[in-house]
C-alpha positions as MATLAB code, in Angstrom:
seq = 'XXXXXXXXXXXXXXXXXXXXXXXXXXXXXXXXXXXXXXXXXXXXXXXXXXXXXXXXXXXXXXXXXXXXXXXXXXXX';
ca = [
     139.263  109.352  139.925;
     142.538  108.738  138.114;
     142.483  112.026  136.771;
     141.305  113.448  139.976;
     138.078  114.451  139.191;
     134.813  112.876  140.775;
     131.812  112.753  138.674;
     128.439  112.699  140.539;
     125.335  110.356  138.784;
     121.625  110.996  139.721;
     120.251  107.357  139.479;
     116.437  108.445  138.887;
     113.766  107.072  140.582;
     112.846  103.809  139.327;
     115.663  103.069  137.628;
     117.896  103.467  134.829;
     115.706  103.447  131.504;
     119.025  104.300  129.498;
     122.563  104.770  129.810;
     123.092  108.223  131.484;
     126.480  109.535  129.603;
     126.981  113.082  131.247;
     127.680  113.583  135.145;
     125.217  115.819  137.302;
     128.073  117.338  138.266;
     131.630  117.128  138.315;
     133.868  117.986  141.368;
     137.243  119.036  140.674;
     139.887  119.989  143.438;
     142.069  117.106  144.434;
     145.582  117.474  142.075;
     145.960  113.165  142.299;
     144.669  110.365  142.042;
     141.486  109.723  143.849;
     141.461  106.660  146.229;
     138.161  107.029  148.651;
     134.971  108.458  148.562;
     132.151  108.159  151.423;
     128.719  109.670  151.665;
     128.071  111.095  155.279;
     125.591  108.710  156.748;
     123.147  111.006  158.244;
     124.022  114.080  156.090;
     122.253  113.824  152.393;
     124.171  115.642  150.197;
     127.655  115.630  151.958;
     130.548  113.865  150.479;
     134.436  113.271  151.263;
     137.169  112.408  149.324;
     140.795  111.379  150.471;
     143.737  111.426  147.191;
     147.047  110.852  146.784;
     147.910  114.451  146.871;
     147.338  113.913  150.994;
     143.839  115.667  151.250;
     140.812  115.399  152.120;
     138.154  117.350  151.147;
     134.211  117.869  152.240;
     131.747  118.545  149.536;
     128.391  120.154  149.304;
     126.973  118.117  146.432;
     123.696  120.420  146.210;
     126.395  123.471  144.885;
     128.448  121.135  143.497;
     131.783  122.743  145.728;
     134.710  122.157  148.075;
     133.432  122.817  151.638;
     136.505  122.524  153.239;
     140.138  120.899  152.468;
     141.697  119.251  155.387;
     145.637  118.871  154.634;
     149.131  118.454  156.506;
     148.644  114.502  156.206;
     152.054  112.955  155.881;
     150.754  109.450  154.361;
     147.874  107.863  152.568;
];
């Protein structure tokens, strides 16, 4: 995420066959760089992102959208 995008692969099963070149889907809401991203560990299809514009932000991969946007952080 240096442009502050995340872009969101489907592996398929078995493998990769051949080089995927488009995203599944592409999440765009953070306004900075891009510097964590974590899958929840019980939750499929839940994802959070922390950038240098001080957010973090839940996603619902399944629509592909912002779920919520937690800000007010003063640091990295």
């Amino acid at each position: 995420g240096d442009d502050a995008k995340i872009r969101v692969w489907q592996i398929p099963k078995g493998g990769l066959k051949e080089t995927l070149t488009e995203p599944e889907c592409v999440l765009r809401g953070h306004t900075e760089k891009i510097y964590s991203i974590k899958f929840h560990p019980h939750a499929s299809g839940l994802l959070v992102s922390s950038s240098y514009d001080l957010t973090v932000r839940l996603w619902n991969l399944e629509k592909g959208e912002e779920v919520k946007k937690l800000s007010g952080h003063q640091d990295q």
